[in-house]
N, C-alpha and C positions, 0 to 999 in steps of 0.2 A: 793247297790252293791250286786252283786251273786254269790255266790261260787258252785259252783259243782262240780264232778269227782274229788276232790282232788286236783285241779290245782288251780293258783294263784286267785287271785277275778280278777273279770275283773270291771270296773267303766263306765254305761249309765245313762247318762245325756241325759231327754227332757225339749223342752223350747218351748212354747207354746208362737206366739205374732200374734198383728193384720197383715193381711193380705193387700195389696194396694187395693183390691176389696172388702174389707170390709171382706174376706174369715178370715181364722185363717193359718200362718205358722207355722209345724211343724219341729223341728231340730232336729236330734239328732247327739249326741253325744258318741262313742262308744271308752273307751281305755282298750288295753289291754296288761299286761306285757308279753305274750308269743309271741314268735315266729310267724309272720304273716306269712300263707304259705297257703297249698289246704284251700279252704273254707273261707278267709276271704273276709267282707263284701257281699258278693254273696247273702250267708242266712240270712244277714239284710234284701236285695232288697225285697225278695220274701216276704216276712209278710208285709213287707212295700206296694208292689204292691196290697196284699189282702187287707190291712186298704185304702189306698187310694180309691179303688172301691168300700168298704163298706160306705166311704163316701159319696161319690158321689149316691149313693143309687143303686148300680148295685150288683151281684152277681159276688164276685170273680170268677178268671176263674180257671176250674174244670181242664182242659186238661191237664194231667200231663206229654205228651209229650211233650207239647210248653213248660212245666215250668223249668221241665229237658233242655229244650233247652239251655233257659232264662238263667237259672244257669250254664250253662257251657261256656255259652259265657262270662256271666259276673264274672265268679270267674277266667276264664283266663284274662284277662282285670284287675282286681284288681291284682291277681298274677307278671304280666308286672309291675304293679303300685309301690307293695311290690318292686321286683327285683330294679326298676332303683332306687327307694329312697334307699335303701340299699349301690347298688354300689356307688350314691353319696354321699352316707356317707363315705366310705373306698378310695374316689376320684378315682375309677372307672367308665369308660362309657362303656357301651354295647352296640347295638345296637336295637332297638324300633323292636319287632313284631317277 
């Protein structure tokens, strides 16, 4: 667990198992007690996108305007994700997009 800035711990869990091509899967697991809002999971993807190409043996990509891209499409996309789990918790439907 990691604590920083004073806010609650957040708890990741990895789990490392064989792969169907003999590769290795990696999982993880990210929970956190605050509020999911701007930036969740988004800034998982992108470390994630630089370890997967360091595996593969390539050089992560440097362009920081595709990654800004990257991350804004994909933390709206999670953002949608948060909202509708939320409204169907409180048995609200909104509508997608």
């Amino acid at each position: 667990m990691f604590q920083a800035l004073r806010r609650p711990v957040d708890e990741v869990e990895l789990r490392l198992s064989p792969g169907a091509d003999g590769g290795t899967v990696l999982e993880l697991e990210h929970a956190s007690v605050l509020f999911a809002g701007e930036g969740v999971g988004a800034a998982w993807e992108w470390w994630l996108d630089r370890l997967a190409s360091l595996l593969r043996g390539e050089e992560p990509d440097t362009d920081e305007a595709a990654a800004e891209s990257r991350f804004t499409q994909r933390n709206d996309t999670w953002l949608a994700i948060v909202e509708a789990a939320a409204a169907a918790r409180s048995g609200e439907t909104r509508p997608a997009g």
